[in-house]
N, C-alpha and C positions, 0 to 999 in steps of 0.2 A: 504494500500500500504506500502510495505515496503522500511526504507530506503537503500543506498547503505551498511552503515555501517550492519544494520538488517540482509541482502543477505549475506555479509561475512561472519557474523558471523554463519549462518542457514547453509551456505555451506562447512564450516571449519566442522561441525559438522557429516553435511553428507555424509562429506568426513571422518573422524573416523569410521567412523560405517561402512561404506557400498564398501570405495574402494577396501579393500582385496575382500571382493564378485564378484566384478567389473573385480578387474586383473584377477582374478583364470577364470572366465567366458569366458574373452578376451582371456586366453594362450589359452582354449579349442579351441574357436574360429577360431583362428589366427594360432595357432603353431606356435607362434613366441613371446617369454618375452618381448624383446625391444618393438616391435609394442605392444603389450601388455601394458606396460607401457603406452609407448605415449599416445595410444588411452584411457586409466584410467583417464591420466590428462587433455585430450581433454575433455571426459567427463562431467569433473566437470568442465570445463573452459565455456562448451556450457551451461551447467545447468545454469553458473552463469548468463551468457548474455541473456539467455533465460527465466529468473526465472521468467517473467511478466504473460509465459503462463502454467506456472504448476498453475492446477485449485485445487489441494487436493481432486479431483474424486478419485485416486488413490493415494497409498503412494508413498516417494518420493523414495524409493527402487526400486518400478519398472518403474514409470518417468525413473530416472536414466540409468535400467538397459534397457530400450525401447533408453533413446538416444544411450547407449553402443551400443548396436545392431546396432543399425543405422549405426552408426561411422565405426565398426567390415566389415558391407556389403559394405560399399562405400569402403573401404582400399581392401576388397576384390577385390572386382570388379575392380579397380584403377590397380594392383596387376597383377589382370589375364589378360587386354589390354597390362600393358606393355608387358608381359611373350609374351604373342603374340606376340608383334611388335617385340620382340628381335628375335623373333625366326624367324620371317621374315630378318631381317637383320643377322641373322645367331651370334648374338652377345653373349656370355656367360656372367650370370650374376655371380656378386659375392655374396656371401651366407656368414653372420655374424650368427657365431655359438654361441651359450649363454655358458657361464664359466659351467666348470665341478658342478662347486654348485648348479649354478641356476638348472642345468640339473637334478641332484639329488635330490631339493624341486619338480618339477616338476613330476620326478616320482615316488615319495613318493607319493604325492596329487594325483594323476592323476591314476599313475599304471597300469596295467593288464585292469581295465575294459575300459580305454580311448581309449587302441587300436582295441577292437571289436567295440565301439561307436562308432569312427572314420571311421568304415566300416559303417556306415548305412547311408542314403539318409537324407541330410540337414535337411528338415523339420522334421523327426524322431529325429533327434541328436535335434535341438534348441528346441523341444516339451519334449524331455527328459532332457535335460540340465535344464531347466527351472522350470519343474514341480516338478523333482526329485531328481535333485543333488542339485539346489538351491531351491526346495521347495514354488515356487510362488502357491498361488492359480490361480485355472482354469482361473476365470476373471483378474486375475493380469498378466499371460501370453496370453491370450487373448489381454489384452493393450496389450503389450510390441511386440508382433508379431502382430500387427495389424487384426487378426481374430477372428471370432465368436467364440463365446465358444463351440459350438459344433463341429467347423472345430478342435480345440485343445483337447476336449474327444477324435474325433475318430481318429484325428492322431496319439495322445501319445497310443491309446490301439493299433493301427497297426505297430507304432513303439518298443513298448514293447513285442510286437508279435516276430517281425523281431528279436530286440536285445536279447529276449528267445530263440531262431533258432538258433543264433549264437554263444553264449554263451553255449548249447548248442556241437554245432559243435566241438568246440573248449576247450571242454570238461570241461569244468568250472562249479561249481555250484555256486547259488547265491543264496541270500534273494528274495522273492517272492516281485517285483516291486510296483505293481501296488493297 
């Protein structure tokens, strides 16, 4: 068992290493830096309170990048109810737009291929994001999206399909994915 001091220090660490991963994953996510943020430092804040049940089945990169997600859906979802309720009460929200710089590391990192991603069906994007742009193994996105590894083979090869169609379309060539 580790003590409190132990956890700080394990998480100060994991937090070097792994939040730049974290945020870049969230902006995909979210499309949104602030929440991106937030959710980064949520992250690490849940790891720490939670550190009792990371087992080292798995590294603590995709522990992590499994709570991210998690964190990423609920904001989502939290997100789309209100979007609704305003729209129901006819309310306009207001929209915090990230500084011209942030905007520019954004799509530096991000670029041309993010907006064909962005067209593809969630589970396609999180199967790609994951396997491909972050490079998790099959079983490590298998944790982190809660499915068998064979649901995340045939996704990522019909999402790789889909995002070759589009890319594609859109007259782009690329490095061969898969």
């Amino acid at each position: 068992m580790f003590s409190d001091n132990e956890k700080k220090v394990k998480l100060r660490d994991w937090y070097e290493h792994h939040s730049d991963s974290i945020f870049k994953y969230l902006v995909i996510m979210l499309k949104d830096v602030h929440q991106a943020e937030d959710l980064t430092q949520e992250t690490f804040i849940k790891g720490y309170k939670s550190f009792h049940h990371f087992d080292y089945l798995s590294s603590e990169k995709t522990w992590l990048f499994k709570i991210a997600r998690n964190l990423a859906i609920d904001s989502l979802r939290r997100e789309k109810r209100t979007r609704l309720i305003k729209q129901i009460l006819h309310v306009k929200e207001n929209t915090v737009s990230p500084s011209s710089e942030q905007l520019v590391v954004i799509q530096e990192e991000i670029g041309e291929f993010y907006h064909i991603l962005s067209g593809l069906k969630e589970t396609y994007r999180e199967v790609i994001l994951l396997r491909k742009v972050k490079e998790f193994s099959t079983k490590e996105t298998a944790l982190i999206l809660g499915w068998s590894e064979s649901k995340v083979k045939s996704t990522l090869s019909r999402g790789l399909s889909e995002l070759e169609s589009k890319l594609i379309e859109e007259g782009f060539t690329y490095e061969e994915l898969s």
